[in-house]
N, C-alpha and C positions, 0 to 999 in steps of 0.2 A: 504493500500500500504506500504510494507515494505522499511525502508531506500533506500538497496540497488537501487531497482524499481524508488524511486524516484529519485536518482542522476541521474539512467539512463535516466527517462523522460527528468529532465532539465536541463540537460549537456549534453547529448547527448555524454558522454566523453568516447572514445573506450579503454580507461585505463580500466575501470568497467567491461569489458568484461573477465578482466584478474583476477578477484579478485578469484577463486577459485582455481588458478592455481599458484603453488608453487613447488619448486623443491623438497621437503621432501614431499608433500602431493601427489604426481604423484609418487614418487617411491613406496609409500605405495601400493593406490590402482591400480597399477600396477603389484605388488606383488600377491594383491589379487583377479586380475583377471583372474594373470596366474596359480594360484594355482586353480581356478573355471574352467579355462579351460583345464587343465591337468586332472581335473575331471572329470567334465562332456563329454569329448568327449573318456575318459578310457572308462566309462561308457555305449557309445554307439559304442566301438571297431572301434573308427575312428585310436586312438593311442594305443599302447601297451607298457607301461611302463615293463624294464627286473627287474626282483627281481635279486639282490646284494645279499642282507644277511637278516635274520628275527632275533627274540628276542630267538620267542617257535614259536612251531607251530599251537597254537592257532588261530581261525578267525579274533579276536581283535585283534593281536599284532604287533607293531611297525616293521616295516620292510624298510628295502633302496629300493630304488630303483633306476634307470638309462631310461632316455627319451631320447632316439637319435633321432637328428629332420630328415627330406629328404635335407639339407642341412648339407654337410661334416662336421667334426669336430667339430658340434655345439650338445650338450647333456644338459640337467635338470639332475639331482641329487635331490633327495629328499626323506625325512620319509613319511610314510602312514601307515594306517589301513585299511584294506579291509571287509566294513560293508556286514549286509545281500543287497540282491538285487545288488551287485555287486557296492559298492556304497566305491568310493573315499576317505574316510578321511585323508587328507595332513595335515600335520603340516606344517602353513604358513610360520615359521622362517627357514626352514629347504630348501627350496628350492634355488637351487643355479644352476646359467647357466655358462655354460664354453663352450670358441670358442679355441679349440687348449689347453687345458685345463687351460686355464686361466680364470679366473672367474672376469663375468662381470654383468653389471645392469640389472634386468629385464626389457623385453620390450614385452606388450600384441602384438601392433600392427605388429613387428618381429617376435613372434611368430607364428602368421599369415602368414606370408610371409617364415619363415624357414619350415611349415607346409603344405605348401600350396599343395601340390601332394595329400598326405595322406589327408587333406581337402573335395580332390578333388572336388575345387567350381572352375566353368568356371572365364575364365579371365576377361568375360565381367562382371559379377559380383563382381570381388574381390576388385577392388578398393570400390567400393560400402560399402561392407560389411566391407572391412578396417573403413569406414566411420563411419560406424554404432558399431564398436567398441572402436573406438577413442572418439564418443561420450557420449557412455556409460560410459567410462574413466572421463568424462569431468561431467560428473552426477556425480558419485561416488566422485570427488576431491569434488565439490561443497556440497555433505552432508557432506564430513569429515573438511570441515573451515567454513560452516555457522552455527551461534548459532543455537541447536535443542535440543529439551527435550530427557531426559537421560531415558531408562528404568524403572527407579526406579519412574520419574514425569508421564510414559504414565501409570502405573501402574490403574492410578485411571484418564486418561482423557479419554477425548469425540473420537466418529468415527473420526470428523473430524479431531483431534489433532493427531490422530494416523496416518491415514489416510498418511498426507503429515511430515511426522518422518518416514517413512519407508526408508531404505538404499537400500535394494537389488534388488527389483524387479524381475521378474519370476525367479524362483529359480534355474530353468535346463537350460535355453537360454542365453547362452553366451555372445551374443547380443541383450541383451535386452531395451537398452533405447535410443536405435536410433535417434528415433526423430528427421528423415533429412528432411527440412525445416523449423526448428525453428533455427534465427539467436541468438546472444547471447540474445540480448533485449528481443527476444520472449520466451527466456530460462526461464528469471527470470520473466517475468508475468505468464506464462502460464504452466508450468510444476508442478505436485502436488507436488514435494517437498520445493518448491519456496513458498505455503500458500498461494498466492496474492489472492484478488478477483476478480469478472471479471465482467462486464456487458456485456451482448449479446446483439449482433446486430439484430431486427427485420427487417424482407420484407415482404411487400405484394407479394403474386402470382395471377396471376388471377385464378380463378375457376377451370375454364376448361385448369387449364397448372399444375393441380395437384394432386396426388396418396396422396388420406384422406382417412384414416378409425381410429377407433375407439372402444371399446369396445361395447357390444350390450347397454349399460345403460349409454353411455357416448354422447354427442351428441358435436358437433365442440363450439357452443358457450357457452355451459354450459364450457367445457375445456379451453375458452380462457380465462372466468369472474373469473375462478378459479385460474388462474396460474399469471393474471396481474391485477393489481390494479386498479379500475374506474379511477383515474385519466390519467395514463400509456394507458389503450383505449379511452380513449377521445382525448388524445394527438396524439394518432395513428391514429384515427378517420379524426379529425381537416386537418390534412395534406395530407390526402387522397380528402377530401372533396377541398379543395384550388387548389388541382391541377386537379378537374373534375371530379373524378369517388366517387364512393360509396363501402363503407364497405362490403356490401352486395356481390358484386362481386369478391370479395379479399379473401385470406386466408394468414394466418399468420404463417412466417417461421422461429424460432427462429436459427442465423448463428451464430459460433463463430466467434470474432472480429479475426484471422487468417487468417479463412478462408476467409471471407468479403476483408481482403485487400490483400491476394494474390491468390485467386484466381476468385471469384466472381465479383467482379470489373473487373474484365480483362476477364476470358473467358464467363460470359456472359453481356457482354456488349452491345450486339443488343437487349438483353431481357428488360435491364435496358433503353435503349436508346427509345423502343418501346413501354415503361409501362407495358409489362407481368410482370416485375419486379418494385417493385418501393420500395425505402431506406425508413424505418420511423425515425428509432433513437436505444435507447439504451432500454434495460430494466432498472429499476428503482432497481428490485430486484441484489444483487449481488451474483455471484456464485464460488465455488471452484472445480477445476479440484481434479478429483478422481485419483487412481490411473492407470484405464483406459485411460487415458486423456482425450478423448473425450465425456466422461460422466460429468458433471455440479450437483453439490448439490446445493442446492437454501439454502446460509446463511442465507438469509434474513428472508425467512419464512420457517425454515425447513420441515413442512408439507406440502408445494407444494412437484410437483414431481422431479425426476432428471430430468434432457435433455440433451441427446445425441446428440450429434451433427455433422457432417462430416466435419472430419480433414483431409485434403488430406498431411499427412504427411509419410512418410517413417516410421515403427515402426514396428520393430518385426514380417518381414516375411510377410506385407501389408499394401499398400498404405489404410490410415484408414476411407474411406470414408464409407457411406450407398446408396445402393444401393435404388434406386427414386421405382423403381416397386417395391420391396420388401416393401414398407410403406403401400402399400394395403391388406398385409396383414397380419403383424404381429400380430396388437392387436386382429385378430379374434381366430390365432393361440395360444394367451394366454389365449384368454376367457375358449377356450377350456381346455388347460392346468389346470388352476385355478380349473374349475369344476371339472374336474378328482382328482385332487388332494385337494379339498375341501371336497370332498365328501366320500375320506376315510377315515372310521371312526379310523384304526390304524394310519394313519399320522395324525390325529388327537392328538392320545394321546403322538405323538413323536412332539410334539410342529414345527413342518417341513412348512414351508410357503414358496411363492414363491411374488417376486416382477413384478405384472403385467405390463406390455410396456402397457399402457392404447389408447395409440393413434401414429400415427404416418402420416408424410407429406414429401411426395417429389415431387421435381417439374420435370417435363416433358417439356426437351427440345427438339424443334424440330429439332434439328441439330447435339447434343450429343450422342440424345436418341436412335434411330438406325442406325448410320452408321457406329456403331462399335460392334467387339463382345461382351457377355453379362458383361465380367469382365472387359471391360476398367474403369478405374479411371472416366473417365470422366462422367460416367452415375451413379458416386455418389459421386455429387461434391454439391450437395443441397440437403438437405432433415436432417429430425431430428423426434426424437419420445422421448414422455414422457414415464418416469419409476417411479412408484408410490414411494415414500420415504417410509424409512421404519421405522418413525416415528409413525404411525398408530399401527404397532406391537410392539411398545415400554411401557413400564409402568415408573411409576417416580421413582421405583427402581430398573432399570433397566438401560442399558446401553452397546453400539453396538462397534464390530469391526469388521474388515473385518479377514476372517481364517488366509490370510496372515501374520498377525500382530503374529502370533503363532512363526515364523522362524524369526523373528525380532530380531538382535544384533546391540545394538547401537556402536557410535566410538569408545567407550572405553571397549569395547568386552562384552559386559553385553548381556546377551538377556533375552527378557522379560516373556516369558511364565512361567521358574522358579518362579520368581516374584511373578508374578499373583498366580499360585496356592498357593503361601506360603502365599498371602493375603488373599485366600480363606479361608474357614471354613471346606474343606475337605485336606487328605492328597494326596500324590502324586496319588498312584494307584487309590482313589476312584476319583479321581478329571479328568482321561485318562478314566475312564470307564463311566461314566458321557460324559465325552465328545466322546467317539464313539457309547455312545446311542440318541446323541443328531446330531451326523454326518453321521456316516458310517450306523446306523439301517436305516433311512429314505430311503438313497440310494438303500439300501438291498432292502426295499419293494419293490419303484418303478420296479427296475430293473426284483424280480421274477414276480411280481402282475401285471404289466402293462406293461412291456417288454420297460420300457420308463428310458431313461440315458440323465445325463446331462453334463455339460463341468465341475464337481464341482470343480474347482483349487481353493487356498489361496483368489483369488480376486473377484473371483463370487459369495463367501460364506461370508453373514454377518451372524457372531455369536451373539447371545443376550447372555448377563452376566446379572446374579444376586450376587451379591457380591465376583462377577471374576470366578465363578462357568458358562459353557456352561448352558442354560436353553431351547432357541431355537434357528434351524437352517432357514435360509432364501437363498432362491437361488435367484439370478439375471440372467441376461441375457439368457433368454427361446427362446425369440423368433426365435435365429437364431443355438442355441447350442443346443436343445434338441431333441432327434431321437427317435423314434420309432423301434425297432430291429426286421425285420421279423413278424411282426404284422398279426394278420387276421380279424383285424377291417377294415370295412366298411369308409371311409375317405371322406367327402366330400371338395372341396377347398375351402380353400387354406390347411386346416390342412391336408390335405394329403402328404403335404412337408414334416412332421415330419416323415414318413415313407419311410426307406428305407429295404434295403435286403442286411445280409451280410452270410457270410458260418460261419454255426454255432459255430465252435470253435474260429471266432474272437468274439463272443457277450458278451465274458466275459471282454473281455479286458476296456471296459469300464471300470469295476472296478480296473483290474489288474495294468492297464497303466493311468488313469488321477487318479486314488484315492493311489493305493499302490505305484505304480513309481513315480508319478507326486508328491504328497503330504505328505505320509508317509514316503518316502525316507529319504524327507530332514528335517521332526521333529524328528524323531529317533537318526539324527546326534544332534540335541540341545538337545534332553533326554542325549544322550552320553555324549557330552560334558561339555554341564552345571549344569548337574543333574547326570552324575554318573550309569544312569539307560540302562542295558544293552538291544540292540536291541530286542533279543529272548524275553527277557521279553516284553518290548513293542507288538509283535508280538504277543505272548502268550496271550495276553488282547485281541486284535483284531481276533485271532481265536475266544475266548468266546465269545463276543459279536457276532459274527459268529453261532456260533452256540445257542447261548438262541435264536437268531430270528428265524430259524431254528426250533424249539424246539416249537415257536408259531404258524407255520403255515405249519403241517404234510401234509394237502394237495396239496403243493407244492411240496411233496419228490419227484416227477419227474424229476421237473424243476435241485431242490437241484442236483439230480444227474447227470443229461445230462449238468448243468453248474459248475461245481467242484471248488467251491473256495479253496478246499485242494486239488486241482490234481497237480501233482509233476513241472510244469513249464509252463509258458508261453513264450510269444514270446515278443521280447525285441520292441520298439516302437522310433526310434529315434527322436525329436523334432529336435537337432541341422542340423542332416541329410538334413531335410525339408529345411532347411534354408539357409543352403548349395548350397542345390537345385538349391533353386527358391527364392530371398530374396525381391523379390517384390510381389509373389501370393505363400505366404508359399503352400498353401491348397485350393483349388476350394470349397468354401463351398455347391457349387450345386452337389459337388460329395468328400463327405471328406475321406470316406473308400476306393476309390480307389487309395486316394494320399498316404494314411501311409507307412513311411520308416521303415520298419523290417531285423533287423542284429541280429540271433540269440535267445538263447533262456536266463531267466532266473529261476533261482531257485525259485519256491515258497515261502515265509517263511512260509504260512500257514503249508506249506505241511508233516512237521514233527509232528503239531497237530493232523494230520487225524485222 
């Protein structure tokens, strides 16, 4: 438990609530949220910044430009460079607001509100989404005044140290650290950049009021002897026994302590009053919130598994609950997964693994469960599944971070990927080509060989290093993120979920929009920036590794051509759009290709490779 955490317990003093908030540290990240949001929504042609004047005519060069808001006489001014993929680089010191041309202090959440037409978010949403920016503000102020390891210390730490030192979070969603329902108290226990630990709260459910499944070799008690200590069930045991019933009839539901007191407690409380439910206590193991939030690392014994857990909080476009039906049948959907991708022998040699959801528990309310439609909050307000740790795939020279850690700039504008390669034993280029053999190749197979894509963003991807060098890739979260495109595999349930049908010219986008838009976008900006290393070139790398794959498997020239990673554009994918939207169900995950927001096209960068 960190200081601050402890004043909060035993003072309970609403002063602490105030300690990340200062009036030089609010104008900062203020500055630099408005510079992310003049970005990222150029980007998706929500705004159109007028060109002023440029340098040369170059694609790199420094240029003015003029933002005029939907509210009169209020304008941005600011420098940019306009990268490949249509991609924003602001020079943060340069932006300046003027109302009547006076120049006055940035303000994210006024920008919002001068924006709000062009936004075009309904009214009923916008205070909301106000909410949800103003917190992410109040995240940002709090990494830039609590003590956090520099660049140059994460250089050589552990997942977990990296983990919670991250600053930015999703790199394209503007609103990204929502997190409405956590008070400040719940700020600083529970938020990964906070470090704290946590113990989880365990329930019994009865039996028959629960959605169990499991991997085919995994069976419920072997899973429980594994993940809790003999003592921690006997304890659990004991207390069940005192009050009448038997183990035997129970299953166990690990809650987070959030959930447990706001909203477990309260909405089911006839379950708990009637013993479907009944309180045991804490786990003994202690856990840290990932960057997901509601993902759990087990400090205690890093080779248990993670646990997921349902957080009915507000965060980035949905309420972050799991879905109680859906626990039936993730882990079968992974077994499958695993074997398919066990079993080739080229992912094999690309070091590519995947972290199985080995089990999963939700409980079945009689009252939640159907009297509402399938995506109410409330039908996944219980339930949790383990995710294998990925300790297992580690060696003792070795050592994990998540991809996201690549776009990492600490407070004092350092980022660490430079670092890292200069630690390495390779040079810049060999050390990018290396790592899109060890990222984007894998991807590549899946997607010709198996017609199978995943969600791979910065946080789903743990990379394994061997002396700062990518060696292997690992993907998380399958069970609900990976699809099947137009398949003519035979499916039996629940893996038939992973199949869907899209019109063929979106099946590329997988690659084009979560890997080139989503993730290369925003590492080509820190090659730019902090390494000097111009996009094309970067680009130029990722064609080759494009094509050596290409080069290995002629029996795919079909595919290679009916899906064109060199065809001259694709179609632009908005993320903030969705969010805009709908800021409580960004995406229907029972139907995700029919929600995507599309404005336009972009340029390939492949495409001048061809």
């Amino acid at each position: 438990m960190n200081q601050l955490t402890k004043q909060f317990s035993s003072h309970n003093d609403a002063d602490y609530a105030l300690s990340a908030i200062d009036q030089e540290t609010w104008k900062l990240v203020n500055r630099l949220h408005v510079k992310k949001c003049i970005a990222e929504l150029a980007h998706e042609q929500i705004i159109t910044p007028c060109l002023l004047s440029e340098e040369s005519s170059r694609l790199d060069a420094w240029a003015d430009y003029r933002l005029d808001a939907d509210e009169p006489n209020v304008s941005y001014l600011f420098k940019a460079k306009k990268l490949t993929l249509e991609h924003w680089f602001i020079d943060t010191h340069s932006i300046e607001k003027r109302i009547n041309d006076e120049v006055v202090s940035l303000d994210s959440l006024l920008f919002v509100v001068e924006f709000r037409e062009s936004l075009g978010i309904s009214e009923v949403n916008l205070a909301t989404y106000m909410e949800e920016i103003s917190s992410t503000l109040y995240s940002s102020a709090y990494k830039y005044t609590q003590p956090r390891l520099s660049s140059a210390e994460l250089v050589h730490a552990d997942l977990q140290q990296i983990e919670s030192s991250m600053n930015e979070g999703h790199p394209s969603f503007i609103a990204n650290n929502g997190r409405i329902g956590f008070d400040a108290v719940d700020y600083h226990q529970y938020a990964p950049e906070a470090g704290e630990e946590v113990a989880l709260i365990y329930l019994a459910a009865k039996i028959n009021k629960v959605f169990f499944s499991s991997l085919k070799d995994l069976d419920y008690q072997t899973l429980i002897h594994n993940e809790l200590d003999i003592d921690t069930i006997d304890k659990f045991e004991k207390k069940l026994v005192e009050l009448g019933h038997s183990m035997s009839d129970y299953m166990l539901i690990p809650v987070h302590p959030w959930q447990w007191y706001n909203k477990i407690v309260n909405v089911f409380s006839a379950d708990l009053a009637e013993g479907s439910l009944i309180y045991l206590g804490r786990s003994s193991d202690k856990y840290l919130a990932q960057q997901s939030i509601r993902t759990m690392y087990n400090n205690t014994a890093p080779h248990r598994n993670y646990i997921k857990t349902a957080l009915s909080i507000l965060n980035m476009g949905y309420i972050r609950g799991l879905f109680s039906h859906d626990m039936a049948n993730l882990p079968k959907i992974n077994d499958w997964l695993y074997n398919l991708i066990n079993h080739d022998e080229f992912l094999k040699t690309t070091n590519f693994h995947m972290l199985r959801e080995v089990a999963a528990v939700g409980y079945k309310s009689c009252v939640y469960d159907y009297q509402f439609k399938d995506s109410n909050p409330y039908k996944k307000m219980l339930s949790a599944l383990w995710r294998e740790s990925p300790a297992h795939l580690i060696e003792s020279n070795e050592k994990s971070l998540t991809m996201a850690a690549l776009l990492h700039v600490d407070v004092k504008g350092v980022a660490l990927l430079p670092l890292m390669i200069e630690d390495s034993p390779l040079n810049q280029e060999e050390w990018l080509i290396q790592y899109l053999n060890v990222y984007l190749t894998p991807l590549l197979h899946c997607f010709y060989a198996h017609n199978l894509v995943f969600m791979p963003h910065g946080e789903n991807i743990i990379l394994v290093m061997k002396d700062n060098v990518p060696v292997k890739c690992i993907m998380k979260d399958t069970g609900e993120e990976a699809y099947l495109l137009n398949s003519d595999l035979v499916l039996d349930h629940p893996v038939s979920k992973l199949a869907i049908t899209l019109p063929t010219e979106l099946e590329l986008l997988s690659i084009f929009i979560d890997v080139f838009d989503g993730f290369f976008r925003h590492l080509t900006v820190i090659l730019f920036e902090h390494m000097g290393i111009k996009d094309d070139y970067f680009w130029s790398l990722v064609a080759n590794c494009v094509r050596e794959y290409q080069s290995l498997f002629p029996e795919f020239s079909e595919r290679f051509e009916k899906h064109d990673l060199f065809k001259d554009d694709f179609s632009l994918s908005c993320l903030n759009r969705l969010q805009l939207r709908n800021n409580f169900e960004m995406v229907s995950l029972t139907d995700p290709a029919d929600a995507l927001q599309f404005q336009g096209k972009l340029i390939n960068p492949l495409s001048k490779f061809k």
